[in-house]
Each structure stands twice: as structure tokens, then as C-alpha cells.
C-alpha positions in Angstrom: 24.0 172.9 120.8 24.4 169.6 119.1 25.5 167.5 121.8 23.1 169.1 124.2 19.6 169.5 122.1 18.5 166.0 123.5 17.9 168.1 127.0 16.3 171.2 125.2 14.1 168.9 123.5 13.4 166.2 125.8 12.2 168.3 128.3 8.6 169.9 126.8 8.6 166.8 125.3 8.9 163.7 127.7 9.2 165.6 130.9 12.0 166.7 134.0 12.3 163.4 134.6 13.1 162.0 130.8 15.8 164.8 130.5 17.4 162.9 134.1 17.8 160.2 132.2 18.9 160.5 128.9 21.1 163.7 130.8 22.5 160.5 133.4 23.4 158.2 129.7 25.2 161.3 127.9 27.4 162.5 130.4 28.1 158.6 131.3 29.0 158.0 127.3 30.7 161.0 126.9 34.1 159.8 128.9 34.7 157.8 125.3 35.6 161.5 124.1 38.6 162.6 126.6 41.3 161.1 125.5 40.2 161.1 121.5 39.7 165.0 122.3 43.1 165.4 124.0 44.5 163.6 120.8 42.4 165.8 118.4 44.1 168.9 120.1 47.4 167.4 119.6 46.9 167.1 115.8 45.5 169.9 115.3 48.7 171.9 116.2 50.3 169.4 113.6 48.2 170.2 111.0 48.0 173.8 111.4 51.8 174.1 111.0 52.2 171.0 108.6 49.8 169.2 105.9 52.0 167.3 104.5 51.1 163.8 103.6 53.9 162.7 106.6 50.7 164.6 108.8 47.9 163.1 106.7 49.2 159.8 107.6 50.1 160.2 110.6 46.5 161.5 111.4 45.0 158.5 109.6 46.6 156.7 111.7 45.1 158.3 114.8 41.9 157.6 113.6 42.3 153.8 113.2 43.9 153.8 116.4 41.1 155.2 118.1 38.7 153.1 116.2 40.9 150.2 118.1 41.0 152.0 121.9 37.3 153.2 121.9 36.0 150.2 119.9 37.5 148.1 122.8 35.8 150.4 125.7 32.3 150.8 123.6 32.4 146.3 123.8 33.2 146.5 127.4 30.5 149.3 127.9 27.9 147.2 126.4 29.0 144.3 128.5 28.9 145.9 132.0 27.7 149.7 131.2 24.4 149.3 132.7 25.6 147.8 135.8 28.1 150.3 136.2 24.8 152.9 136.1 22.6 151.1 138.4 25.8 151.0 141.0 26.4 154.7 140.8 23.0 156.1 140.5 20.6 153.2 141.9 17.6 151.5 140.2 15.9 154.8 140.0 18.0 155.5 136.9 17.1 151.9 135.4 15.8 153.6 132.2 19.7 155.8 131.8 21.3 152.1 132.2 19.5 150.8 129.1 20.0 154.2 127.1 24.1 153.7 127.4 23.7 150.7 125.3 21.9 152.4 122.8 23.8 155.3 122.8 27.1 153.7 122.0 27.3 153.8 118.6 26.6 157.3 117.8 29.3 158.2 120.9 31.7 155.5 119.2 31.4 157.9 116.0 31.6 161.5 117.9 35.0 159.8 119.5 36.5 159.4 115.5 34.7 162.8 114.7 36.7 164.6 117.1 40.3 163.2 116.2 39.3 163.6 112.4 37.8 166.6 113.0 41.7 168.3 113.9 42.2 168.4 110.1 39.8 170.9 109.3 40.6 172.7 112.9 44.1 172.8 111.7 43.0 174.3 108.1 41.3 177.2 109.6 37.9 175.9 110.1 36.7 175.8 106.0 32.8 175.9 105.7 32.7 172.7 105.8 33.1 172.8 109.3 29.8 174.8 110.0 27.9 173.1 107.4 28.6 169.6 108.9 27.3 170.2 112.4 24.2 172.7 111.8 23.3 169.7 109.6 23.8 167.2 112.3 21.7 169.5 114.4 18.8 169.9 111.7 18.9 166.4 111.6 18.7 165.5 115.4 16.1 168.0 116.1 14.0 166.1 113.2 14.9 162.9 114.1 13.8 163.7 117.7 10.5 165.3 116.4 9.8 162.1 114.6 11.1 158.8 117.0 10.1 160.3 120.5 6.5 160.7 120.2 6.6 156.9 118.8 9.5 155.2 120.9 10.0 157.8 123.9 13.9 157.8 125.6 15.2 154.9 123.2 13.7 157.5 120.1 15.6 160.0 121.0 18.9 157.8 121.6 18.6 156.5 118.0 18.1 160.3 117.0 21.5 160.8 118.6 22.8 158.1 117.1 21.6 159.0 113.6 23.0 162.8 113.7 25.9 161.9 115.2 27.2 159.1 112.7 26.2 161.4 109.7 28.2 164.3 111.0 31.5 161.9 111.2 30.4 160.6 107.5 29.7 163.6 105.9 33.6 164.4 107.4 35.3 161.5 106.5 33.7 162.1 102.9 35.2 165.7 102.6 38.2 164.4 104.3 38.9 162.2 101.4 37.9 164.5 98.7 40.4 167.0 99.8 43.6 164.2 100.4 42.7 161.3 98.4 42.9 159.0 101.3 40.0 156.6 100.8 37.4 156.2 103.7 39.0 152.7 104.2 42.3 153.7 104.9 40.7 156.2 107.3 38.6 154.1 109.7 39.7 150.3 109.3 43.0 149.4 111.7 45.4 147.0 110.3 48.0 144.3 111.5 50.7 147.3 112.1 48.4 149.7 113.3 47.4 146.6 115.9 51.1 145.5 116.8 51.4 149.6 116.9 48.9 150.3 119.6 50.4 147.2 121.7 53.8 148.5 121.6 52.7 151.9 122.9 50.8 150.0 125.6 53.9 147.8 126.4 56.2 151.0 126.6 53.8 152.9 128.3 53.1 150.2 131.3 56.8 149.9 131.4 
């Protein structure tokens, strides 16, 4: 319901032809989720038969190394997204090639949501985990209510954008509350979790 209230919406609001669009941008963005999803399945096998702070870091770790894989594909997006649109769905879809860039930042923060988002999977789903996202979609219904009418398409991406970075905020909050781990140590890589990532690379191209 959350990911897909843009089309809902979009539709009585803007028109058929608005939900092609923004429809076109989503599904384009939404590869940035496959492998953080496949890695959010992963740990939340871990932390459902382990929470010990071994898993916490572990899963901390994940984060900041996905902050470093999908922060590298959201720069190369912005550089060359569009074209990549107008190349597989023509100049017809002009308008879906602009929303990509503005939809990367609220994708960028859905990716980290979903590999976060295996701790409280792993716990058993806590309330927290209902409360998070019928807030996100309170507050992308609202935000759509109050930026289309004024800025059309590019409203409703920043609407995204706006639920969508809340929802992994109001997660990495609770997250910390609950392990101690400060939001920092959550989301920024370091110089290991950099040389890390390249190692894997290096032993996986071998």
C-alpha cells in the first residue's frame, strides 16, 4: 500500500497518463531494492535465531555497506538514469526520466529500510513495525494531497521521498533505542567497512 499509493492517488488526481509516468520512474528506481532485500532476508534468519551483539554488528555492518553499494548506483543513476529511460521507453516518457532523479533519495532510504528493517522481522515483528509504515503512509497520502495540486509529478516524487526517509528514520531511531548503537554507527561506512566491501568485490570477481 505504501509503495504503491502514488498510483491510487495519482490517478483521480493527475490523470491515466501521470500514473504512466511516475508508474515508469518507480518500477525503474525500485531495482536499488533487490539485492538490499535479498540481504534483508539473509539477516533476518540471523536475527531470529541470534541477537547477540556478534548479530547487531554484524547487521550494522550491512547497513553501512549498503549505504556504500547503493550510494554508488543512486550517483551513477543521477548521472545517466534519465538516458537510460528515454532509451528504453522513448521521449514519450520524457516526464518518468526527470522523476528518477528525484526519486532517488527516498529509494536510496527504502534500500537501508529494508536491510534494517531484518531486525525487527527477526524479533517477531514488535508494533513498531506497523506503526512505522501506516505512518509513512498517512504521511504520503498527505504529502501527495498537499504538493500535487501545486507541483504536479515532481509533488508527488518529493511526497515519496518525504514518507519514505521518515519511515527508515523513525527505524533507525527505535533501532538504537533498543541496542544502543548510535544512528552514526548505523548509517556512516568507515575505512574498514570500505577496504571490506573491496575485498568482497576482489574475491568475488576472482
Amino acid at each position: 500500500l505504501l509503495i504503491r499509493t502514488d498510483v491510487y492517488m495519482l490517478g483521480p488526481m493527475l490523470g491515466v497518463e501521470a500514473v504512466g509516468q511516475i508508474s515508469v520512474a518507480s518500477t525503474f528506481t525500485e531495482y536499488l531494492w533487490y539485492v538490499p532485500s535479498i540481504l534483508g532476508s539473509v539477516l533476518f534468519a540471523a536475527v531470529a535465531s541470534d541477537r547477540s551483539p556478534e548479530t547487531i554488528r554484524k547487521l550494522c555492518r550491512a547497513v553501512r555497506t549498503t549505504v556504500l553499494l547503493v550510494g554508488g548506483a543512486v550517483v551513477v543513476l543521477g548521472l545517466v538514469g534519465h538516458r537510460i529511460v528515454l532509451a528504453m521507453y522513448g521521449p514519450a516518457y520524457a516526464q518518468a526520466a526527470v522523476l528518477v532523479l528525484l526519486l532517488l533519495p527516498g529509494m536510496f532510504a527504502i534500500a537501508l529500510h529494508l536491510v534494517l528493517d531484518s531486525y525487527f522481522a527477526g524479533k517477531g515483528f514488535p508494533p513498531i513495525s506497523y506503526f512505522s509504515v501506516a505512518g509513512a503512509v498517512a504521511l504520503k497520502v498527505a504529502a501527495n494531497l498537499v504538493l500535487v495540486p501545486r507541483a504536479g509529478l515532481p509533488g508527488a516524487a518529493l511526497a515519496t521521498n518525504i514518507a519514505y526517509i521518515a519511515l527508515l528514520a523513525s527505524k533507525v531511531v527505535a533501532f538504537s533505542k533498543e541496542t544502543g548503537v548510535s544512528p552514526r554507527q548505523v548509517l556512516l561506512p568507515t575505512l574498514a567497512d570500505v577496504a571490506h566491501s573491496v575485498r568482497d568485490g576482489a574475491d568475488w570477481i576472482r
